[in-house]
C-alpha positions as CSV (number, residue, x, y, z in Angstrom):
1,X,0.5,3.1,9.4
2,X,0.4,1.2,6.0
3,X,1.0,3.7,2.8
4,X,-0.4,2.8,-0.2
5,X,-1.5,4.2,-3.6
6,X,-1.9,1.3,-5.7
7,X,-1.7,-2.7,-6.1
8,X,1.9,-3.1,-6.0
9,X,2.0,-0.4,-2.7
10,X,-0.9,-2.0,-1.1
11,X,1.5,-5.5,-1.3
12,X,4.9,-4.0,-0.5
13,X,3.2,-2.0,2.3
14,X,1.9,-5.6,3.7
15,X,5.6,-7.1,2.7
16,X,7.0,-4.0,4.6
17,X,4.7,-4.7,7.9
18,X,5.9,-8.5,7.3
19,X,9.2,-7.8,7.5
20,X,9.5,-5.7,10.7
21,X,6.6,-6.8,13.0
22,X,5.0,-9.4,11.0
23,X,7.7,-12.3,11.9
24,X,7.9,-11.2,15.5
25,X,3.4,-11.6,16.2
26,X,4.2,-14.7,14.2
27,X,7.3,-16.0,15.9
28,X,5.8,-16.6,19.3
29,X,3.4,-19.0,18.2
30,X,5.7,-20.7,16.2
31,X,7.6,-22.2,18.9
32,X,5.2,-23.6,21.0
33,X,3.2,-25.7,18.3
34,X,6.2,-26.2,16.0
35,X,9.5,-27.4,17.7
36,X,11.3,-28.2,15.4
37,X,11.2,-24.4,14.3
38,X,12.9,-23.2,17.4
39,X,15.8,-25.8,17.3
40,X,14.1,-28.7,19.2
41,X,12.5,-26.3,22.0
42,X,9.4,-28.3,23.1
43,X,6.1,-26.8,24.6
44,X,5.2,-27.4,28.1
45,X,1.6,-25.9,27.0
46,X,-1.3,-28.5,26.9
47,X,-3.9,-28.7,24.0
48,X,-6.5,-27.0,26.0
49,X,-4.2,-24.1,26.9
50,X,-3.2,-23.6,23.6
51,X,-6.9,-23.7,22.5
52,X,-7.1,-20.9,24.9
53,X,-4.5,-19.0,23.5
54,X,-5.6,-19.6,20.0
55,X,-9.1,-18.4,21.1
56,X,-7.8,-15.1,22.8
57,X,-5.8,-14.2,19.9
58,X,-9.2,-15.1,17.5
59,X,-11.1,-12.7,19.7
60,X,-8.2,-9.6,19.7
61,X,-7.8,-10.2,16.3
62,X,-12.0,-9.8,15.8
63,X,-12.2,-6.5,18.3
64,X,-8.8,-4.8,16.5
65,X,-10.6,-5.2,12.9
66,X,-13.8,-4.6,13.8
67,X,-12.7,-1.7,15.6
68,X,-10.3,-0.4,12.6
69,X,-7.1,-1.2,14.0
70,X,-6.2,-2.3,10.8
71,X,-2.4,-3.1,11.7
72,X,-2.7,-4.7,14.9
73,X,-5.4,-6.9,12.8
74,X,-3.2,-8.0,10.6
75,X,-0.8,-8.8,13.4
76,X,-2.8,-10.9,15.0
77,X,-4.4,-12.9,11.9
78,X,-0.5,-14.2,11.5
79,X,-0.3,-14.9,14.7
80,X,-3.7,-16.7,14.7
81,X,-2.5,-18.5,11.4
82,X,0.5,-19.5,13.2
83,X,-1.7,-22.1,15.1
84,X,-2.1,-23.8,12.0
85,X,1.4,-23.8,10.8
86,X,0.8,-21.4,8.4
87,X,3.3,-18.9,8.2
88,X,3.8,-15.3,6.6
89,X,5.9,-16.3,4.7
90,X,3.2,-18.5,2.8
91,X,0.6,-15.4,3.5
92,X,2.2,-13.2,1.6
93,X,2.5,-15.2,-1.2
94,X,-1.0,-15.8,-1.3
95,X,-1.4,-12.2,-1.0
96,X,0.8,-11.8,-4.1
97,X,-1.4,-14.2,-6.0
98,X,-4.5,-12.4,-5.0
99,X,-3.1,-8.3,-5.7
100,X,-2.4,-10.1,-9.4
101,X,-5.3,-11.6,-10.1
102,X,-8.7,-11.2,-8.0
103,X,-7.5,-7.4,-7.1
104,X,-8.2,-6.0,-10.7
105,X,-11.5,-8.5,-11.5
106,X,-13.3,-7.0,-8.1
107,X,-11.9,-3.5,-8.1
108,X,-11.5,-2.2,-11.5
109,X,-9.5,-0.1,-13.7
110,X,-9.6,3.1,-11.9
111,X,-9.6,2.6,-8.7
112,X,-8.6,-0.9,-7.1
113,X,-11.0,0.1,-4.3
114,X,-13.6,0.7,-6.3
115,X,-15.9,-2.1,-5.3
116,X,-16.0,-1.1,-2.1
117,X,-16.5,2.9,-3.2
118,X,-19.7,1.5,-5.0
119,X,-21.0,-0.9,-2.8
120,X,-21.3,1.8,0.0
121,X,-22.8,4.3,-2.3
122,X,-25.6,1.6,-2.9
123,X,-26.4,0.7,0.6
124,X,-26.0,3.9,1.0
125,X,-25.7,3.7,4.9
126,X,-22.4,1.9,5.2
127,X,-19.2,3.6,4.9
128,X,-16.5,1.6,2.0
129,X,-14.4,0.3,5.6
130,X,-17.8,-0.9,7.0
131,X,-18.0,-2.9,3.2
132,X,-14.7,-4.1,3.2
133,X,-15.3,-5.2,6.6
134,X,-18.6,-7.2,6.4
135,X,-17.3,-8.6,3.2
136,X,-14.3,-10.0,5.4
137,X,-15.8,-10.5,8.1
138,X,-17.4,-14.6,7.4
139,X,-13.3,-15.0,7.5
140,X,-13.5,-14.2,11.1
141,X,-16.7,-15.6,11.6
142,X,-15.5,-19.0,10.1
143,X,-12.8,-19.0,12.8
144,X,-15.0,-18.4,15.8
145,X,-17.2,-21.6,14.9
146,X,-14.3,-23.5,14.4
147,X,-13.3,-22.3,18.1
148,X,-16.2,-23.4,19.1
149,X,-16.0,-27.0,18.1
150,X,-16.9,-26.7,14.0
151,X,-14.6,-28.8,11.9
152,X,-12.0,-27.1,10.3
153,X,-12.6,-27.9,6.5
154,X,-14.1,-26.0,3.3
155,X,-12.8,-24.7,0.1
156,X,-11.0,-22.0,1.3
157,X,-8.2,-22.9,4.4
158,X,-6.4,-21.4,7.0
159,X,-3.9,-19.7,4.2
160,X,-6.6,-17.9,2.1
161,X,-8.9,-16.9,4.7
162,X,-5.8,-15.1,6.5
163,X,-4.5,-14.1,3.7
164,X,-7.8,-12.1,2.3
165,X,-8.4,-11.0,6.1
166,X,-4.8,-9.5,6.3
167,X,-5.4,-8.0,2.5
168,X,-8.8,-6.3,3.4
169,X,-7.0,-5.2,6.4
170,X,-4.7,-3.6,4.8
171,X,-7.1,-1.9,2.1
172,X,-9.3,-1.0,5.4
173,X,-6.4,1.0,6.5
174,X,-5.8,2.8,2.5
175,X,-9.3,4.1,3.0
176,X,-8.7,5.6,6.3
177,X,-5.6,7.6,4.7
178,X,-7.5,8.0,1.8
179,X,-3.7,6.9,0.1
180,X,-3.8,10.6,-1.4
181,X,-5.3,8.8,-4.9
182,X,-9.0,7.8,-4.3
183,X,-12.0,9.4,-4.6
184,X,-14.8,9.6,-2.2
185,X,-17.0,9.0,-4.8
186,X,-18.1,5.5,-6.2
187,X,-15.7,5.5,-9.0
């Protein structure tokens, strides 16, 4: 479970989750499409089995945020970046970037989950975790055409799109434990 009460918990909860089980989900990946990472080790994998096994972990990582297993989520996004060569290490410095900056524009003053408090009081039938994950979601969406044969390109790459589905993840999971601090309401 991630605990968090504001922008500095939300990013040393996700630094915290790095740490202990973020390198291992990572770690796995990272030897099979970069050898040179475990000391020369080379793959026996070929590319369409490891288009495989980047697709499966694409789909668990869909199912486990769609289905608010917010950690797990997050585990799986670094293990899906880890295709790419982008590590958590990179991540969570993108993550950094975004709790300083983007965080307080979207959020607010108050309440740095505010956005997603008033956006669900608006539609009125969708819950602030439902928000947070629609607004997420053409992240994983983005991925799932690029599985299916889309070219991997746009404005925003492998690193940003991880990084915001790993942050909205995490803020997911604040709104489950309610983080002691935040009002139901649409403050």
């Amino acid at each position: 479970m991630l605990l968090m009460s504001d922008r500095e918990s939300v990013f040393k909860s996700i630094e915290n989750l790095f740490n202990t089980k973020g390198i291992f989900s990572a770690a796995h990946v990272r030897e099979v499409v970069d050898p040179s990472s475990s000391g020369g080790f080379v793959s026996l994998l070929l590319p369409e089995e490891l288009q495989k096994q980047r697709r499966s972990t694409l789909l668990s990582l869909k199912k486990n945020f769609l289905g608010n297993y917010w950690e797990t989520a997050i585990l799986e996004a670094l293990a899906y970046a880890a295709f790419y060569k982008v590590y958590p290490g990179a991540i969570l410095e993108e993550i950094r970037k975004i709790c300083s900056g983007k965080a307080l524009t979207y959020g607010g003053h108050r309440n740095h989950l505010g956005n997603f408090y008033r956006a669900s009081a608006e539609f009125g039938d969708l819950s602030p975790q439902r928000v947070c994950q629609l607004w997420t979601y053409k992240h994983i969406d983005f991925f799932m055409e690029v599985e299916n044969g889309a070219p991997l390109r746009g404005e925003e790459g492998v690193l940003s799109r991880v990084a915001d589905i790993v942050l909205y993840s995490a803020l997911g999971q604040c709104m489950d434990d309610n983080c002691g601090v935040f009002p139901k309401g649409n403050s």
